[in-house]
C-alpha positions in Angstrom: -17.6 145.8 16.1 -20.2 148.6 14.8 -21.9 150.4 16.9 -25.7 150.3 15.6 -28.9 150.3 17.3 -31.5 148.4 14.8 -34.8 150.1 17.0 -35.4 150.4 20.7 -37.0 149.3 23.7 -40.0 150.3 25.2 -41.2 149.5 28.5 -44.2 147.3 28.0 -46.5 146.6 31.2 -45.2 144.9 33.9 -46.0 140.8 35.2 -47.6 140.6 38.2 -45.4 138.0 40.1 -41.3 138.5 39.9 -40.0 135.4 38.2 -36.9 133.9 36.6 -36.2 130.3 35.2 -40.0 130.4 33.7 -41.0 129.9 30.3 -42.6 131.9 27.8 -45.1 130.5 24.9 -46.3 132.3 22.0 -49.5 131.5 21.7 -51.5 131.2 17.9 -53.6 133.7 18.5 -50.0 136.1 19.4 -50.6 136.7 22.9 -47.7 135.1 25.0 -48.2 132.5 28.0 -45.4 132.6 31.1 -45.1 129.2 33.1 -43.9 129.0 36.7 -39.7 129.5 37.5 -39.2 131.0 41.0 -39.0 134.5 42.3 -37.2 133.4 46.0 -34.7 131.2 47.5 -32.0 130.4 50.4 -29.7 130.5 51.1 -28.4 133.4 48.9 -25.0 131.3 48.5 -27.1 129.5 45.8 -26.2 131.9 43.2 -22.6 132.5 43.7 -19.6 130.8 42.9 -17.6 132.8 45.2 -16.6 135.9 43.4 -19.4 136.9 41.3 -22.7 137.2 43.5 -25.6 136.5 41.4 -24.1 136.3 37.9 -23.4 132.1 38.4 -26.2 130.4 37.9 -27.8 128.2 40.4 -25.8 125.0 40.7 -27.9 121.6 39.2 -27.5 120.1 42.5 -29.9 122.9 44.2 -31.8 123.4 41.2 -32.6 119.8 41.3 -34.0 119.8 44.8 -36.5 122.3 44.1 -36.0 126.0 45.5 -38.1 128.1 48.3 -40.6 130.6 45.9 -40.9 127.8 42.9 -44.3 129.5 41.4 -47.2 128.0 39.9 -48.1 131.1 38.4 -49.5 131.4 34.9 -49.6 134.7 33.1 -51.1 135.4 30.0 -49.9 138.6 28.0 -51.7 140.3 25.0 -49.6 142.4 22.7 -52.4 144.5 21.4 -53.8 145.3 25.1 -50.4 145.6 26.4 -51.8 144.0 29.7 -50.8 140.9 31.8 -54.1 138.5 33.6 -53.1 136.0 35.4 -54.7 132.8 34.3 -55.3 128.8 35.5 -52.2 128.4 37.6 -50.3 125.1 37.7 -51.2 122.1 39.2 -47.7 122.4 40.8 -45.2 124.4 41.0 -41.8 124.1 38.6 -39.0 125.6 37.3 -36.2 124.9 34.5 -39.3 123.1 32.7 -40.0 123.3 28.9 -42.9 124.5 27.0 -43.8 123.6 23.7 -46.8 124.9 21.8 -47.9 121.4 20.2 -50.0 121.8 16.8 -53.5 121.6 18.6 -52.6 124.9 20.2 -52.1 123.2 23.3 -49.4 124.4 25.5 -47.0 121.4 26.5 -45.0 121.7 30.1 -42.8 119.3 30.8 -40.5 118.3 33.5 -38.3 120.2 35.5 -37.7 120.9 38.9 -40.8 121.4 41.5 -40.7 121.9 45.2 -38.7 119.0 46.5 -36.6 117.8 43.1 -36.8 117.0 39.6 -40.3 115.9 38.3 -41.5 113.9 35.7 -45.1 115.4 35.1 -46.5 116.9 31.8 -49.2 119.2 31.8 -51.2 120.2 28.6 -53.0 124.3 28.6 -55.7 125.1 26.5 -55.8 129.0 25.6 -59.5 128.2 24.4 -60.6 127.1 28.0 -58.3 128.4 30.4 -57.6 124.8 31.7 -54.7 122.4 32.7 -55.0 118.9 32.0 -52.4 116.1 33.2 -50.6 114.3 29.9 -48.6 111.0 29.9 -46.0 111.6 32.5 -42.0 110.6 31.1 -40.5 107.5 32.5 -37.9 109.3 33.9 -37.9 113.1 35.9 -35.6 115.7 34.3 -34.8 119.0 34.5 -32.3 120.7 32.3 -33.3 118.8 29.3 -34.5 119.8 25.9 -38.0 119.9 24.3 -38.2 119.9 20.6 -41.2 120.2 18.0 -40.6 117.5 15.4 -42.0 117.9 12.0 -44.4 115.2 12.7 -45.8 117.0 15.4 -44.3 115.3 17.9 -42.4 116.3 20.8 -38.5 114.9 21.1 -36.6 115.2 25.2 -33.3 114.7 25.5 -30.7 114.5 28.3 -30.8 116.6 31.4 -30.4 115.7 35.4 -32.4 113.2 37.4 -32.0 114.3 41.1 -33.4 112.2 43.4 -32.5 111.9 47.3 -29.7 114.4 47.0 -28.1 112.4 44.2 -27.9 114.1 41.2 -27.6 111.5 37.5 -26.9 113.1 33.9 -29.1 111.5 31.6 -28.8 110.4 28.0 -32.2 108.8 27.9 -34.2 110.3 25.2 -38.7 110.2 25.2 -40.8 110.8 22.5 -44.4 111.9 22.4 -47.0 111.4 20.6 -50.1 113.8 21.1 -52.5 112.2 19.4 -51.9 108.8 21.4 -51.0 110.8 24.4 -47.9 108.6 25.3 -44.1 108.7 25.5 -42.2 105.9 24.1 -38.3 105.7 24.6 -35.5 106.2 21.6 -32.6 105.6 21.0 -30.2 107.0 24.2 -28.0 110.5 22.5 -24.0 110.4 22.8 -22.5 111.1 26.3 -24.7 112.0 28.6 -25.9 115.6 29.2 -27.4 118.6 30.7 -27.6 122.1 29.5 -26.9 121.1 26.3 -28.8 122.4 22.6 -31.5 120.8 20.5 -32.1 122.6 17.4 -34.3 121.3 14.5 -32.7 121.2 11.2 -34.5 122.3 7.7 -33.8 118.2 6.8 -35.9 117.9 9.8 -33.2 116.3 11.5 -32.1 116.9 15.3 -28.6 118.4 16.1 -27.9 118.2 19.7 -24.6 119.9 20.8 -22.3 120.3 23.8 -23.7 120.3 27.4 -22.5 119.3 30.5 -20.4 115.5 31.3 -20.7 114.7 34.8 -18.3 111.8 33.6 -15.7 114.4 32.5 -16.9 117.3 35.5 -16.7 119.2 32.2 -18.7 120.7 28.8 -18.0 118.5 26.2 -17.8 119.2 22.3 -19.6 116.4 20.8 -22.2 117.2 18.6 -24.9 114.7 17.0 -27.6 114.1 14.9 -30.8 112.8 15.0 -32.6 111.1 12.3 -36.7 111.1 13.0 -37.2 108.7 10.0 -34.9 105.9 11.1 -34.6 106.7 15.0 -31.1 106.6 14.8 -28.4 109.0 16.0 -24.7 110.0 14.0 -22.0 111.7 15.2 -21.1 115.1 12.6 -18.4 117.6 13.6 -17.4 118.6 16.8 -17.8 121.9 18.4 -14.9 124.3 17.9 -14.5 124.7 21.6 -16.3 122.7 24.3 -19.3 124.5 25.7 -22.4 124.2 28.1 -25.1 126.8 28.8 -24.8 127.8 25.3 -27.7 128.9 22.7 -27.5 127.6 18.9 -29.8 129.4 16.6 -31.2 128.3 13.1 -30.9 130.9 10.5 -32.7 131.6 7.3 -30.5 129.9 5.3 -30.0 126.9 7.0 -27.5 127.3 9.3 -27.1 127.2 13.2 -25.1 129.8 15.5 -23.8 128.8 18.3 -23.2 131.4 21.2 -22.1 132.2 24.3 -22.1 129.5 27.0 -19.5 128.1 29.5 -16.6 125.6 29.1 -16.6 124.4 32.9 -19.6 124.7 35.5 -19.3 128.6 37.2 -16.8 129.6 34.4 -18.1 133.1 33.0 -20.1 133.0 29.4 -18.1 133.2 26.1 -18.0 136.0 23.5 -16.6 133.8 21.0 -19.7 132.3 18.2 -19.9 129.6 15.5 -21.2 128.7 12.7 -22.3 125.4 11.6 -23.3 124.1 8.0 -25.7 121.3 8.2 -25.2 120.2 4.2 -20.9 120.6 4.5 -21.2 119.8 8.2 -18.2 122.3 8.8 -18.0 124.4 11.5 -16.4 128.0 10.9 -16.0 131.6 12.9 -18.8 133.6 13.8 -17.0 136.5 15.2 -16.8 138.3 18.8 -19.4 139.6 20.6 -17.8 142.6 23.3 -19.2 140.4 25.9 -19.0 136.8 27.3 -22.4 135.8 27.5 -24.6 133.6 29.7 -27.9 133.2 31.3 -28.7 134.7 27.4 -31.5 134.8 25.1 -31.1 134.4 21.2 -33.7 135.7 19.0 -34.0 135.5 14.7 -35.4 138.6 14.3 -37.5 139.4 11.0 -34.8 141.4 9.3 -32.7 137.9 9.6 -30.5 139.8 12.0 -30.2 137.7 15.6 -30.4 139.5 18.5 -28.4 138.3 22.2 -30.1 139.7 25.3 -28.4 139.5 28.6 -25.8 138.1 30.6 -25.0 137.8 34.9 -21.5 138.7 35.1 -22.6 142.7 35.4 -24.7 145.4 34.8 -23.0 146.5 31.7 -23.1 143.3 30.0 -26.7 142.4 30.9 -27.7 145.3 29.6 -25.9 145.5 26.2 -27.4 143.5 23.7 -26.0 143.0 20.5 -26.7 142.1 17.0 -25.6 139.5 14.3 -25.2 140.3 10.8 -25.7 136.3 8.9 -24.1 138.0 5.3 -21.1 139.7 7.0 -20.3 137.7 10.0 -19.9 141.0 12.0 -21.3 141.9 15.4 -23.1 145.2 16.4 -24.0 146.7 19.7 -27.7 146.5 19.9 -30.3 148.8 21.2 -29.8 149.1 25.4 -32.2 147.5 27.7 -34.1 149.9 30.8 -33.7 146.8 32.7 -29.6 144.7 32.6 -31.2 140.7 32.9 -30.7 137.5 32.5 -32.4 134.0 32.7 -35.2 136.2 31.1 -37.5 135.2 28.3 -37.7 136.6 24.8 -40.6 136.3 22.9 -41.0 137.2 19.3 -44.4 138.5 18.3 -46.4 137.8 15.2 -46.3 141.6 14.0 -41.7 141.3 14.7 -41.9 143.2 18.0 -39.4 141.5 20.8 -41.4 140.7 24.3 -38.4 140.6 26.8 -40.0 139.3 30.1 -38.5 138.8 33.7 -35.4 137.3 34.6 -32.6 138.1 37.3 -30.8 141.6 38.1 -27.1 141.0 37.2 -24.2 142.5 39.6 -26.2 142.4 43.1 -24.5 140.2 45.3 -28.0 138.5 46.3 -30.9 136.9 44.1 -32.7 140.3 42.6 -36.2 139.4 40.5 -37.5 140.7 38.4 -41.0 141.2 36.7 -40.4 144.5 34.5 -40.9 143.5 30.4 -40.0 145.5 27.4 -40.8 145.5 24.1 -38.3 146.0 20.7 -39.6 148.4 18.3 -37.5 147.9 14.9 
């Protein structure tokens, strides 16, 4: 491990609501749109697994039913003013959603979790306007899914939990939709069923979808598929080196995806361990050791090529190291050090290469701790 710091953080202005579990949307004209999450919930117990306070993550079974402070809240931040406004807020409230920035400019929420259990609504923002408009809703309510940007400008959801009158049901029901139609059709249902799993678009334009959580197996599984656009069809490439959930998987410049941190059971604390995968041998190989397990994470490509991990909940230490990838040598780095140790924050990357870190949870308190503090990376 070297010890490098590739720039430094800045405090950048603070949000005006405290938040975590939100999402955050670069906009195309740079400026960056955060969507919902919650900033409050009982009881505390929620977040802890019975050892480690507030660095578990909230169980799907509460998530599902919707949490006390889910927000509505919509804030809009401009890099070059370094200013929050709060804009249009939500026609409800959600968390554990997904937002995808759709070729129209349109900002695409969808799903997740509102005040009494998982949802299936889609809303569409306009920048231009300010304004929320309702979409084609998905046949079926999720949260803990994935959201992908096809090639063909439409939008690919995969797996995730259906909670519904306390019962919780791990989906492999997959939804596609097309903007232009404005509808959702069903495809082709992935491998096992999951939740917190990967969905990472290939250079081929192809889907890889890896690990996640079984409820069959009460365990993260290893599988890992592939998702053909042009024929609709899925295929089953390498397995994961190690089974893992609550992971992040990373496209690089040349091609290939890294896979880090994440769980192998539900409350287990995050891995330090990475892969590699190559899509053209599909081989799987080592991707070094980070100094700490790590989850409740964000992964960022930076411009340099170098990837950035932000964050973890098992302390203060480790949530506020981040460290950096090297793609050429395989080798680790300790990264520049937050003000702030988070996790289940956002990271953002600007059009200019600066890092907008946003929100998230305090790490080590023994109670939900929110926060709404951001930071920039200056390279």
């Amino acid at each position: 491990m070297n010890n490098t710091v590739d720039g430094s953080f800045v405090p950048a202005a603070p949000m005006n609501v405290l938040r975590a579990y939100h999402s955050a949307t670069v906009l195309p004209d740079g400026d960056v749109l955060v969507v919902g999450g919650t900033n409050g919930m009982e009881p505390a117990s929620w977040l802890t697994d019975g050892t480690r306070g507030a660095s578990a993550q909230v169980p799907w079974h509460h998530l599902g039913q919707g949490l006390s402070g889910t927000l509505s809240d919509v804030e809009r931040y401009s890099p070059s003013n370094n200013a929050w406004t709060r804009v249009a807020v939500l026609p409800g409230p959600r968390l554990g959603h997904r937002a995808v920035c759709l070729e129209s400019g349109q900002v695409m929420v969808i799903a997740g979790s509102g005040a009494v259990g998982s949802i299936n609504g889609v809303e569409l923002y306009s920048p231009a306007t300010d304004q929320w408009v309702a979409a084609a809703t998905l046949e079926t309510p999720r949260f803990a899914h994935t959201a992908t940007l096809l090639d063909s400008g439409h939008v690919m959801v995969c797996g995730g939990n259906h909670q519904s009158q306390g019962q919780g049901q791990v989906l492999a029901s997959v939804e596609i939709y097309d903007p232009v139609a404005n509808r959702w059709r069903a495809a082709a249902d992935v491998p096992f069923a999951r939740m917190d799993h990967t969905a990472t678009l290939l250079a081929s334009g192809k889907l890889l979808v890896l690990g996640g959580y079984s409820a069959q197996l009460n365990a993260a599984i290893d599988d890992a598929s592939l998702f053909d656009p042009a024929t609709g069809g899925w295929s089953t490439v390498q397995p994961l080196p190690e089974r893992r959930m609550q992971h992040t998987a990373t496209r690089l410049a040349d091609g290939r995806i890294l896979v880090v941190g994440g769980a192998d059971a539900p409350f287990n604390p995050g891995r330090a361990d990475a892969y590699l995968y190559d899509p053209q041998a599909d081989s799987w190989s080592l991707g070094g050791t980070m100094v700490h397990g790590r989850k409740g994470h964000s992964v960022t490509r930076l411009a340099s090529g170098h990837v950035l991990v932000i964050g973890d909940g098992l302390s203060v230490e480790s949530g506020n190291m981040t460290e950096v990838f090297d793609p050429d040598t395989h080798e680790w780095a300790i990264g520049a050090e937050l003000a702030h140790a988070r996790f289940i924050h956002t990271a953002s990357l600007l059009p200019g290469g600066q890092l907008l870190v946003a929100a998230g949870l305090r790490p080590g308190t023994s109670h939900p701790s929110y926060l709404s503090s951001t930071e920039r990376l200056i390279e």
